[in-house]
N, C-alpha and C positions, 0 to 999 in steps of 0.2 A: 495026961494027954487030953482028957474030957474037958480040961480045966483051958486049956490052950484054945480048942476046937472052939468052943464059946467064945474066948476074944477073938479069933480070927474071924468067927461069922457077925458080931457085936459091931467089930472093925467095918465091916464090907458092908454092913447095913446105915451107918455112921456115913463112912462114903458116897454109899448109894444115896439119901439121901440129901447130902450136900450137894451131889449132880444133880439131884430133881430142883433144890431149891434155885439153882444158878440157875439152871437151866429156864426155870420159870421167873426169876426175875431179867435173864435178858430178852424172852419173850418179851416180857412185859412193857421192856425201855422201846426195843421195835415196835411196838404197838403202838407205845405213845407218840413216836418220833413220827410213824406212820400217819395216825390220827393228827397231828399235829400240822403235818406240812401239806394234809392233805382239807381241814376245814380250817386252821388258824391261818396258812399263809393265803388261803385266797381271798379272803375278809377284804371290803370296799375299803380301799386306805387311800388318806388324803392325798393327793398328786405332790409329791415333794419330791421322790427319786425320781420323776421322769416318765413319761408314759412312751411303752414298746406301739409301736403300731403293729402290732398283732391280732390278727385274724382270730373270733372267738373258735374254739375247740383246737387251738395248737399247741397250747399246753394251760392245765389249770394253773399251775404257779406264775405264768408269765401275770405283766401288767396289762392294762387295760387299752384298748383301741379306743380313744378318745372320739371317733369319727363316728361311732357308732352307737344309738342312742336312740332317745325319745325327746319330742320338746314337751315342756312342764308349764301349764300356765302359773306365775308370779309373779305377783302385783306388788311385789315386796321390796326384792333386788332389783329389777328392773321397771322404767329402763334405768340406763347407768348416767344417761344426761336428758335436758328439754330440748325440744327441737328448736322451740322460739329462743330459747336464752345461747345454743349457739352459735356463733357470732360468724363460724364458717360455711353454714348448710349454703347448701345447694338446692335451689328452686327446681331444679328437678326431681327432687328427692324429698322437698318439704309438702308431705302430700295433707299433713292437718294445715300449713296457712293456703295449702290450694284445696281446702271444702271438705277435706275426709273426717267424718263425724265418729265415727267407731272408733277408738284405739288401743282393741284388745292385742291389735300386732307387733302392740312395744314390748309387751309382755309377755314372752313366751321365752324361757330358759333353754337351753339344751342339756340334756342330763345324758352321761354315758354310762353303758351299762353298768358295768363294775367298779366304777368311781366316782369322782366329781372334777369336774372343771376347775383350777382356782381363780376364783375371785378377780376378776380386774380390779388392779390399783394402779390410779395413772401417777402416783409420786414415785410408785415403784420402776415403773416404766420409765420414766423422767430421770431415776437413776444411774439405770441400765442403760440409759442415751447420753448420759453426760458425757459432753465434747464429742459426741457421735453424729454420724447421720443416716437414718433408713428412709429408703428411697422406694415407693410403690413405682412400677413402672405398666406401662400396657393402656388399655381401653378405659370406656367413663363406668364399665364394672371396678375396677382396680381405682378408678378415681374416686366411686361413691362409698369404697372401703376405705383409701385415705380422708374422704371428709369423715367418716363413722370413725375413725382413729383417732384424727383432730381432734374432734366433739370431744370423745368418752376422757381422752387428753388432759384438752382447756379447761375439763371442768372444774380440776382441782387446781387451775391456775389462777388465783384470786384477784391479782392485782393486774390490770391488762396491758399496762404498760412493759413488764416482765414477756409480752408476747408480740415475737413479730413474723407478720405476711406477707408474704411480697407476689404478684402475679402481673408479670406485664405484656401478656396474648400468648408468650412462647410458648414455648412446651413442656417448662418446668414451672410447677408452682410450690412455692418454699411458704414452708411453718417454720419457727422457729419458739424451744422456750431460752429467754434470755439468760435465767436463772441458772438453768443448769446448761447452756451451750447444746442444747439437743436439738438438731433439725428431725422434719417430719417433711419428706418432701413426695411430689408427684409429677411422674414423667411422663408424658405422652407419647407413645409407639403403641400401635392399636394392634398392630400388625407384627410387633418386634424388629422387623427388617426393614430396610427403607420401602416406602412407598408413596403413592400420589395421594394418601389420606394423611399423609403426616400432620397436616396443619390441625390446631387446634379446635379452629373454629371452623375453617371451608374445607370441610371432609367428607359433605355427602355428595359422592360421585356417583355415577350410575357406572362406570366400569373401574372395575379395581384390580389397580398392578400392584406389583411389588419384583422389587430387587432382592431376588430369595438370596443371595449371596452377601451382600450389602446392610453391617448392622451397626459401624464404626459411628457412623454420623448420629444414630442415638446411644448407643455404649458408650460412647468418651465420655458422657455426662453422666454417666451412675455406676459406671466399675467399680471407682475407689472409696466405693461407700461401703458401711459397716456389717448393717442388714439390706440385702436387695428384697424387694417382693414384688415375682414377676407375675403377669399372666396374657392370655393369647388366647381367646377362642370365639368370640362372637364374628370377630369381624371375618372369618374365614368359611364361612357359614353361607356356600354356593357351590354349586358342581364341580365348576371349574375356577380358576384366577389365570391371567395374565399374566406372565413372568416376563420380567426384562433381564435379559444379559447385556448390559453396556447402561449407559448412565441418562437420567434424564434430563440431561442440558442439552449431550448431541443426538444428533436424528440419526443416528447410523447402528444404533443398538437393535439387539435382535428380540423380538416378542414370541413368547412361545405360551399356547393354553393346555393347564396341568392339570389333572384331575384334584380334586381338592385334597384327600386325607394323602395323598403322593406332596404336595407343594405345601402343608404345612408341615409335615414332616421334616420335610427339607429348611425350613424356615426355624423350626426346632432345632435341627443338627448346626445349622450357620450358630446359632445362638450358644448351643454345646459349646461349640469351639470357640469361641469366643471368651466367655466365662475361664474353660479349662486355662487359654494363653495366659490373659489377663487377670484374672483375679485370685488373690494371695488367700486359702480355703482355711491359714490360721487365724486371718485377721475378719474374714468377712462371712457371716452366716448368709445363706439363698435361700429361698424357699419360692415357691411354686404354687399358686392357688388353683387347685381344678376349675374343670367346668361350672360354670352359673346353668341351671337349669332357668329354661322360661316356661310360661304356662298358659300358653297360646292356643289353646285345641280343649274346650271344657269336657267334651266327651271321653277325653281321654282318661278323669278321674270319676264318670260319669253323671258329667253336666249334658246339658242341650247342646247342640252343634249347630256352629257357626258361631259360638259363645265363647271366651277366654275368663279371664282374669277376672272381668268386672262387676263388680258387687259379690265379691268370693270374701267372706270375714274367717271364714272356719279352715281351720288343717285337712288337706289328703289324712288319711288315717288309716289306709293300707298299708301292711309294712312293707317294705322293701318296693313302694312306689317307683317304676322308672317309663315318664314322657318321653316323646318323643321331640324336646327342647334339647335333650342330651345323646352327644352318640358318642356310644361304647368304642367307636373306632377309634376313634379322637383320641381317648382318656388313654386306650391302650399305647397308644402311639408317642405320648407324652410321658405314659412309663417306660416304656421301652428307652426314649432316649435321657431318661433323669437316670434309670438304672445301667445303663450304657456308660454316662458320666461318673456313678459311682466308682465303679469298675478301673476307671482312671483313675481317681483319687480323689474327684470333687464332688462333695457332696449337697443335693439339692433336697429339701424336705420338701414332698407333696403335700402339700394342707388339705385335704379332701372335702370341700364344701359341698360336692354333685350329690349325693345321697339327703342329709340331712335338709338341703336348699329343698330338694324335690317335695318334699309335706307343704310348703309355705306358700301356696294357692293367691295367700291371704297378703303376703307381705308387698305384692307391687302396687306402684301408683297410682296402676289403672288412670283413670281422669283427672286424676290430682294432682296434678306440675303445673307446671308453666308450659302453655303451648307455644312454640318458638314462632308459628305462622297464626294467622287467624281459619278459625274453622267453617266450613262447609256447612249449607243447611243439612246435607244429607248426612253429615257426621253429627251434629247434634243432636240428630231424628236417633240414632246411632250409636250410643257410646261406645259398645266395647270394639268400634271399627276405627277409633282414636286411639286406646288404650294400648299405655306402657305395660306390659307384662315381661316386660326385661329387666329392666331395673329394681331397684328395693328403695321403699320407705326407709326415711331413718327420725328416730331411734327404732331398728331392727334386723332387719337376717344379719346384713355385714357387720350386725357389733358384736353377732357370736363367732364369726369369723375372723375377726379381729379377738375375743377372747383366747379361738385356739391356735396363734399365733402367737400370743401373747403366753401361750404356755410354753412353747418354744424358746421366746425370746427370755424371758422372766425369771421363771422357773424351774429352765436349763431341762423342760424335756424331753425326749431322744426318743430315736426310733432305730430299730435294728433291722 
């Protein structure tokens, strides 16, 4: 019986043991799996799945908010084309053949926190457009990102007969590569909706209407395109607008003045509805460029007052800088109704340029365009009482804007 007692306790120590060792090796596998998803998955990895537009601290495993970041000065990558070699710049935007000596502003990267950007390649692009057409639609912000697209584009297009342009005053200006059947086109609606600025060229009015209900006469011309890229926000940029109900041929329509962030809202939702009727959400990507910041008020990053833009070569370098060129009203109101549209089923990707634009002090033309009138003595006594601080030099801000578009189109990546 002594002899028994012994293997039964020998037995139950044998056991016991084998429970310690399991038990310590599935510790061990939690540990690692733990350790694992908690410093291997969140490792900066190259943008290939798609980047979440996620808010940092939502979760560590999600992907990275591309929107959010630092510029990097490099004189390596950038820029991605010459101002003088291409062949579509816009004299408004060509601020070295209009006298700008510095050109540290071609060269400044956007790096996102947790990742990297991929690369612009315009034969990749040129691909992904075959027998396509994306249509920039909106103001001469949305035009000096189509010519920045063009550019970064035609660069890789060698032979130039393979490219053709056509602009004849209207309101569409068509790129095309012959090669690959890919249009690059831009539409004029400043306003999205009809109004008295529609023309191209004779749009500076001192009162501005619009037909908040009325968007047919410019949508017929860019529904049935592949990629839309819309935008709307400069020109709405006054207390109140005019709104007409009834049409501008007969005098019997009714005029009514709407507070502004109320009558672009409204100008937003016409456009909602429009998209939701008409455009087919399998065949055609949208997307939405925020607000352009301007930098019209130097005190505001603290320069001298009564001073903007002019002679600014350097970055804001406060983080999370926001002027008063940008109103948070607006932006909200523009989410409310892109996430409104979700909700239906059609989906519009915000590109968030407002934040990242807001450092780039440095990037406008200030005095370097084409002046469309001749100047005053007292504006030459005067610079920065000329100076474009709305627009952007190119090569610069809009070809990172057009990179993270490019990530979208390209690179297939998503936001949840």
């Amino acid at each position: 019986t002594k002899l028994m007692a012994k293997r039964q306790l020998l037995m139950l120590g044998i056991r016991a043991s084998f429970h310690t060792l399991a038990a310590v090796l599935v510790a061990g596998v939690i540990f690692t799996a733990v350790f694992l998803s908690r410093n291997g998955m969140r490792k900066e990895t190259p943008q290939s799945n798609g980047v979440s537009n996620v808010e940092e601290g939502e979760g560590s495993d999600r992907e990275c908010n591309i929107f959010e970041g630092k510029w990097v000065f490099d004189n390596e990558s950038k820029p991605i084309y010459k101002e003088e070699e291409c062949k579509f710049m816009s004299d408004q935007l060509a601020c070295g053949k209009f006298g700008r000596k510095d050109s540290s502003y071609q060269y400044w990267r956007w790096q996102p926190h947790k990742c990297d950007l991929p690369r612009f390649n315009g034969t990749k692009l040129l691909e992904r457009l075959r027998n396509k057409r994306m249509v920039y639609v909106g103001d001469s912000l949305n035009r000096g990102q189509w010519v920045s697209m063009v550019c970064m584009t035609s660069s890789v297009i060698t032979n130039p007969r393979m490219m053709y342009f056509h602009s004849n005053g209207s309101n569409l200006i068509t790129f095309k590569s012959l090669e690959y059947n890919a249009t690059i086109d831009f539409y004029w609606a400043p306003l999205m909706v009809e109004s008295n600025s529609d023309d191209p060229t004779n749009h500076r009015l001192p009162e501005r209407i619009v037909r908040i209900q009325s968007i047919e006469k410019h949508a017929r011309h860019w529904t049935e395109s592949d990629i839309i890229v819309l935008n709307s926000y400069l020109w709405w940029l006054r207390p109140h607008m005019k709104t007409l109900w009834g049409s501008f041929e007969k005098l019997n329509g009714i005029y009514k003045e709407v507070e502004m962030v109320r009558v672009y809202e409204m100008a937003l939702q016409t456009m909602s509805q429009w998209l939701e009727v008409h455009v087919n959400s399998n065949l055609t990507k949208l997307f939405f460029m925020s607000m352009s910041p301007t930098h019209e008020r130097a005190e505001e990053w603290g320069g001298k007052t009564k001073q903007n833009c002019y002679g600014e070569t350097s970055l804001i370098e406060k983080k999370g800088y926001h002027g008063k060129g940008s109103d948070p009203k607006m932006m909200r109101v523009v989410e409310n109704v892109l996430d409104e549209l979700k909700r239906r089923g059609l989906n519009i990707q915000m590109i968030n340029i407002t934040q990242l634009s807001e450092y780039r002090k440095d990037g406008h033309p200030s005095i370097y365009r084409k002046q469309w009138e001749p100047l005053k003595e007292s504006q030459v006594l005067d610079p920065s009482s000329y100076s474009d601080c709305i627009h952007w030099c190119l090569p610069g801000v809009p070809d990172v804007w057009n990179q993270l578009l490019y990530a979208y189109i390209v690179e297939d990546h998503h936001s949840t």
